[in-house]
C-alpha positions as CSV (number, residue, x, y, z in Angstrom):
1,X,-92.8,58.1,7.4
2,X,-94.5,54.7,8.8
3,X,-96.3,53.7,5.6
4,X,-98.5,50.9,5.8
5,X,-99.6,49.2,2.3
6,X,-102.3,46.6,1.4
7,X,-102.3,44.3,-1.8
8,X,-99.2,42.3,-0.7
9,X,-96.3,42.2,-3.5
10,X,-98.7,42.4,-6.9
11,X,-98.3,44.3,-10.2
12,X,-98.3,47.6,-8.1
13,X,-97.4,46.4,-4.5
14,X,-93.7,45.7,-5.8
15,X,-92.5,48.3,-7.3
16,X,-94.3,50.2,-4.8
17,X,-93.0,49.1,-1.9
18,X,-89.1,49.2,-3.7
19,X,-89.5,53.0,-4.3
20,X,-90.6,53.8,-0.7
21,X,-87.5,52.1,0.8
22,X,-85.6,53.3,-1.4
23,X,-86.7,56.4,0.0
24,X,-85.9,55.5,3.6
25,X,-89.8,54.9,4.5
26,X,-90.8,52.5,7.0
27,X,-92.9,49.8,4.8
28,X,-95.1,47.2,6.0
29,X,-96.8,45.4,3.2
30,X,-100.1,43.2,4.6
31,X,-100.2,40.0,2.8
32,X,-102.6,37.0,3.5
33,X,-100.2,35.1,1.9
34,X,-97.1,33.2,5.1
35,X,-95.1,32.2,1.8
36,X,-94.7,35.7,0.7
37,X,-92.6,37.1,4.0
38,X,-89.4,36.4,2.4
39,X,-89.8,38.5,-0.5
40,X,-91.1,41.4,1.2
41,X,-88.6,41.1,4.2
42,X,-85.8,40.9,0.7
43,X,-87.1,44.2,-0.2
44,X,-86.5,46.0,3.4
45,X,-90.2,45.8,4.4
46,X,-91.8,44.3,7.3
47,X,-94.4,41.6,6.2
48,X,-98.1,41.7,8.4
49,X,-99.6,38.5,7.9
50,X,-103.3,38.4,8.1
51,X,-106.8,39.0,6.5
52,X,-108.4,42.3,5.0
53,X,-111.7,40.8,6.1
54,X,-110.2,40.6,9.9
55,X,-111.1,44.1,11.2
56,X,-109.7,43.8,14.3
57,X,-105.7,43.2,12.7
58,X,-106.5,45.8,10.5
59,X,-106.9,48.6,13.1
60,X,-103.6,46.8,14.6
61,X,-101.5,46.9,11.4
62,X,-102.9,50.8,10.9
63,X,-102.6,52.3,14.2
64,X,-99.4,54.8,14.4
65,X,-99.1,54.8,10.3
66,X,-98.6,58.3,8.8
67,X,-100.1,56.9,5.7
68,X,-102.0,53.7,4.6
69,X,-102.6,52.9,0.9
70,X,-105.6,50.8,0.4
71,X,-106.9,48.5,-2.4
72,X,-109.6,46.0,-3.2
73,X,-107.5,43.0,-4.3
74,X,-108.5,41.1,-7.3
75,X,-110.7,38.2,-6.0
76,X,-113.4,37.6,-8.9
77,X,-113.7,33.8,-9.1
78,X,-114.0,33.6,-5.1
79,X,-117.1,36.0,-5.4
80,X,-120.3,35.2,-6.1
81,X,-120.7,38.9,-6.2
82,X,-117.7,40.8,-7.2
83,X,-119.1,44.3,-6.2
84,X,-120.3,43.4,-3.2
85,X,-116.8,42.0,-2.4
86,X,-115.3,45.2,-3.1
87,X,-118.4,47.5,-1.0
88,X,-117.4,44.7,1.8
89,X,-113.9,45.5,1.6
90,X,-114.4,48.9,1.6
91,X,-116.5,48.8,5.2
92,X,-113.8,46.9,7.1
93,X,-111.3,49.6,5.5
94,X,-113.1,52.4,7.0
95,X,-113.7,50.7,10.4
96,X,-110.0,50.0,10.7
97,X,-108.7,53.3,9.3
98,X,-111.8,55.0,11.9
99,X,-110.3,53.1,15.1
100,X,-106.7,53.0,14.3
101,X,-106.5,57.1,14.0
102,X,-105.1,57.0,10.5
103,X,-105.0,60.8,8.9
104,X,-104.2,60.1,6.0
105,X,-105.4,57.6,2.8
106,X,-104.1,56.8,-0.6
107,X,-106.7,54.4,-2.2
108,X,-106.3,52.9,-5.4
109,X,-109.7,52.9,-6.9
110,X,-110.2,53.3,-10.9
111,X,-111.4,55.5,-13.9
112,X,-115.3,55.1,-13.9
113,X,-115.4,55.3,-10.1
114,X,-117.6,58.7,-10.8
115,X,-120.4,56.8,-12.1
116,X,-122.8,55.5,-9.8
117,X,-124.2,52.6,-12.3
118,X,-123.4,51.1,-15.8
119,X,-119.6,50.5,-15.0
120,X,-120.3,46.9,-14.2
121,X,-117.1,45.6,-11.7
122,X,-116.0,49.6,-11.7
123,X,-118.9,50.2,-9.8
124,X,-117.0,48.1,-6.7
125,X,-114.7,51.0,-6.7
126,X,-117.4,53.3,-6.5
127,X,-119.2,52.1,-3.8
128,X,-115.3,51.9,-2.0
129,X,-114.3,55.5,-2.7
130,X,-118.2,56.6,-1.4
131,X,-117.6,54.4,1.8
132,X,-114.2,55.9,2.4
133,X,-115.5,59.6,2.0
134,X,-117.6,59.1,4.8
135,X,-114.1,59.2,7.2
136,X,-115.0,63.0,7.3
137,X,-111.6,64.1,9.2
138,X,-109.1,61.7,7.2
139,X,-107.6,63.4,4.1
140,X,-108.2,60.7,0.8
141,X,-106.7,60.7,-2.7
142,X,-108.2,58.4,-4.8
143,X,-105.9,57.4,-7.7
144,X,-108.1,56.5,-10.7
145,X,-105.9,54.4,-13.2
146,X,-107.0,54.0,-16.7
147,X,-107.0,50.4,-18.5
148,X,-103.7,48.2,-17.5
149,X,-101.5,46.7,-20.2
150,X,-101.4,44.0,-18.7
151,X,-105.2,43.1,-18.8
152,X,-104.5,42.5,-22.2
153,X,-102.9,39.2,-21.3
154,X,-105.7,38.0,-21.1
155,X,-105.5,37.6,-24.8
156,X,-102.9,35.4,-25.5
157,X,-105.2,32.4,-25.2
158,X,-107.5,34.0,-27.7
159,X,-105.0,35.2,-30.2
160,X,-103.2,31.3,-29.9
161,X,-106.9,29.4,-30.8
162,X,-108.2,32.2,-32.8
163,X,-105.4,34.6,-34.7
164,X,-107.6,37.1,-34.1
165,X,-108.4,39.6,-31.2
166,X,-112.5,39.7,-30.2
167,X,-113.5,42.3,-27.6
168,X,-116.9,44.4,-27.8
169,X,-114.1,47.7,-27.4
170,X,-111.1,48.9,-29.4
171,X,-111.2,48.4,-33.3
172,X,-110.7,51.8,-34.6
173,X,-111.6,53.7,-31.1
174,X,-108.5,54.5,-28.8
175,X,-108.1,53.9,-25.0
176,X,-106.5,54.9,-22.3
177,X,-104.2,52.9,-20.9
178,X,-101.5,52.6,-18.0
179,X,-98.4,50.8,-16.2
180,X,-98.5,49.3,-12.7
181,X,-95.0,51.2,-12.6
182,X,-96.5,54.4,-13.8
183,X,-99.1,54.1,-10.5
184,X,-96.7,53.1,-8.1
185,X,-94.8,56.6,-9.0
186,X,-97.8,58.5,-8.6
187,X,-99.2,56.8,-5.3
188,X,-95.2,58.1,-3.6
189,X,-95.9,61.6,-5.5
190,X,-99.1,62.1,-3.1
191,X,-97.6,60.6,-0.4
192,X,-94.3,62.8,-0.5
193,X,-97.0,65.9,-1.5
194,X,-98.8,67.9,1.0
195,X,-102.2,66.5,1.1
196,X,-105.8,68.0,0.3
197,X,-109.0,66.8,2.2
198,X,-110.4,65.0,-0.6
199,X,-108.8,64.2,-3.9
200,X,-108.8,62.9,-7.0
201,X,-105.8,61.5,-9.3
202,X,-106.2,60.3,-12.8
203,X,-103.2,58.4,-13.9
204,X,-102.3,56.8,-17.7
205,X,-99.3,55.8,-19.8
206,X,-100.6,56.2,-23.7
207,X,-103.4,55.7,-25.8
208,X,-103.9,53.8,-28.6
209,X,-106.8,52.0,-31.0
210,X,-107.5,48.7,-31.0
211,X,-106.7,48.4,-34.6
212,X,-103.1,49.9,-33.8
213,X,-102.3,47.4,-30.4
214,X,-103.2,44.2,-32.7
215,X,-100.7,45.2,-35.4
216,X,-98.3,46.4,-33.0
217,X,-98.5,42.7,-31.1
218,X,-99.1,40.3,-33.9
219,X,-96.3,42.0,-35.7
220,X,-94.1,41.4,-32.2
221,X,-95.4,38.2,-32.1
222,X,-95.0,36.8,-35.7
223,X,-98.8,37.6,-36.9
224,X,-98.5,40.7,-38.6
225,X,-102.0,39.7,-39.7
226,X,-103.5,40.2,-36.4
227,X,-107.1,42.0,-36.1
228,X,-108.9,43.1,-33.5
229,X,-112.5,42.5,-34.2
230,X,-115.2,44.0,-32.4
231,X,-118.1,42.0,-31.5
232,X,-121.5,42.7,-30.0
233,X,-122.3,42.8,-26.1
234,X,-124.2,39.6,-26.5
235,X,-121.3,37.4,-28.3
236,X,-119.3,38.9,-25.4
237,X,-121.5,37.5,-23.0
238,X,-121.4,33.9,-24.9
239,X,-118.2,33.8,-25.2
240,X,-117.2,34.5,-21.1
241,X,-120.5,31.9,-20.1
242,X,-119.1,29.4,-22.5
243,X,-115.4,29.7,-20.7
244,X,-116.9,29.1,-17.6
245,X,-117.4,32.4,-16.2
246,X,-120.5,32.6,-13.5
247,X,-123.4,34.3,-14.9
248,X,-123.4,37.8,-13.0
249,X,-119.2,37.8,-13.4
250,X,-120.1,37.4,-17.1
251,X,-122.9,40.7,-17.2
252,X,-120.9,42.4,-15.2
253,X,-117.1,42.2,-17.8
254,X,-119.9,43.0,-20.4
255,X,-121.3,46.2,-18.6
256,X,-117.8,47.3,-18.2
257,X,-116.5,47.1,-21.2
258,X,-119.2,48.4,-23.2
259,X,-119.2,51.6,-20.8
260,X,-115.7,51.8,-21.9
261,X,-116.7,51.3,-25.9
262,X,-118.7,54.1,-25.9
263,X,-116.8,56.3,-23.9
264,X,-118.9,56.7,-20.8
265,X,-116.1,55.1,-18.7
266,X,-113.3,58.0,-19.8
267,X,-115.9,60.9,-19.6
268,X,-114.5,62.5,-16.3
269,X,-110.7,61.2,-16.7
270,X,-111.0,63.4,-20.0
271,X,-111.8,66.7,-18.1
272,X,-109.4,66.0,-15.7
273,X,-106.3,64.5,-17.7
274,X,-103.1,64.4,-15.9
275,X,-100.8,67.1,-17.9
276,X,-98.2,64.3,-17.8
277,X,-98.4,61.2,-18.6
278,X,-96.7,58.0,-17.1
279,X,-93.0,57.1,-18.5
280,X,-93.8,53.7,-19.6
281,X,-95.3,53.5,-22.9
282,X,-97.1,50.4,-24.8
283,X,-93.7,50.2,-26.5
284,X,-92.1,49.2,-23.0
285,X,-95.1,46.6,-22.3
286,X,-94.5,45.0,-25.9
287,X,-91.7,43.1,-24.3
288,X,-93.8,41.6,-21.5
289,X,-96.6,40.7,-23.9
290,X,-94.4,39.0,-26.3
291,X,-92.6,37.0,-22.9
292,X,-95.8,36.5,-21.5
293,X,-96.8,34.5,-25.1
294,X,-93.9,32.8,-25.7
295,X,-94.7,30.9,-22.4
């Protein structure tokens, strides 16, 4: 198949575009980036240079593809507002897809996207997945990931000032959470899979409480002390302002993560768990996390 993928050669894009080679699929992975041709060319895919706010090479790249797997790429400094990027993003994906004659859509969107407020940047994907459903004779999945391990890289600078973990989540609660390698599997599943008009796919890798991730790492790491400490929405809100994060980047974090604290976030992934659950566990991601901190 002529498979055309967005989100250049990130956490997912990579291991992504290996499997479907690998597979004997014809790849071409759209990158903004001139530097990155090389690498994708090195992985037997052919490398579209350009802009996913350019509509017009967009419909170009698209046209003839069999499928096109779309995704909102991480931009959040750049954005005054984040989810408006992302219901942006979401418009020039449906005009392209609309012109081009593309049948068929995986788009990566994100476990929350069934709630139309209180998600804070969740609600991006959302408005993207609402936008895309209006391509009434295109055939969509949506793959809904849970938490990725690797957002918790963000807290090596924390645990290095601090020797402690703070979030306003975790502590004794579990969460979901998922590999980029367990996502890229499941995108080719639907792909290789005959399709459905409109679909939903939840996808995760274990769960675990805050309380158990911080011994896990700080043991890993040399702190077997570690804690995660949960703090209120409002420290959480300091705490990104004083860092420099813009004001409605900062509200919004908060609004996420507290919709994950008390569940909201995980109410529909819950009735509609995936009776299998990705191969890599937290135990894989240990490794990265202790590479990642010994930088």
């Amino acid at each position: 198949m002529k498979i055309i993928l967005t989100g250049s050669l990130g956490n997912i894009g990579k291991p992504l575009t290996q499997e479907l080679v690998q597979k004997g699929h014809q790849v071409t992975v759209i990158s903004s980036n001139l530097e990155k041709i090389t690498s994708i060319e090195n992985l037997g895919a052919i490398a579209a240079i350009g802009s996913l706010d350019d509509e017009g090479f967009l419909t170009e790249t698209f046209t003839g593809a069999d499928v096109v797997y779309t995704m909102v790429p991480p931009n959040y400094f750049a954005e005054v507002d984040i989810r408006e990027y992302y219901r942006k993003t979401g418009i020039v994906y449906k005009q392209a897809l609309k012109k081009s004659g593309v049948k068929r859509v995986i788009n990566l969107s994100s476990y929350g996207a069934h709630l139309d407020k209180g998600t804070g940047i969740i609600l991006g994907s959302h408005y993207v997945e609402q936008i895309l459903n209006e391509l009434s004779d295109v055939e969509i999945t949506h793959i809904r990931p849970t938490y990725f391990y690797y957002n918790l890289l963000n807290l090596i600078d924390m645990i290095k000032n601090s020797g402690m973990i703070f979030a306003s989540y975790g502590g004794e609660k579990s969460f979901e959470m998922v590999s980029p390698i367990d996502i890229a599997d499941a995108i080719v599943n639907e792909i290789e899979i005959p399709s459905t008009h409109r679909k939903v796919r939840y996808v995760s890798s274990d769960e675990l409480s805050g309380n158990e991730i911080a011994s896990i790492l700080g043991t890993a790491i040399g702190k077997p002390d570690l804690n995660w400490i949960v703090v209120s929405d409002d420290e959480t809100r300091k705490g990104f302002l004083d860092s420099g994060f813009p004001e409605l980047l900062s509200n919004n974090y908060v609004e996420m993560f507290s919709s994950l604290n008390s569940g909201k976030l995980a109410e529909d992934y819950k009735l509609n768990k995936p009776t299998v659950l990705g191969k890599v566990k937290f135990s894989d991601f240990v490794n990265d996390f202790v590479t990642a901190y010994n930088l």
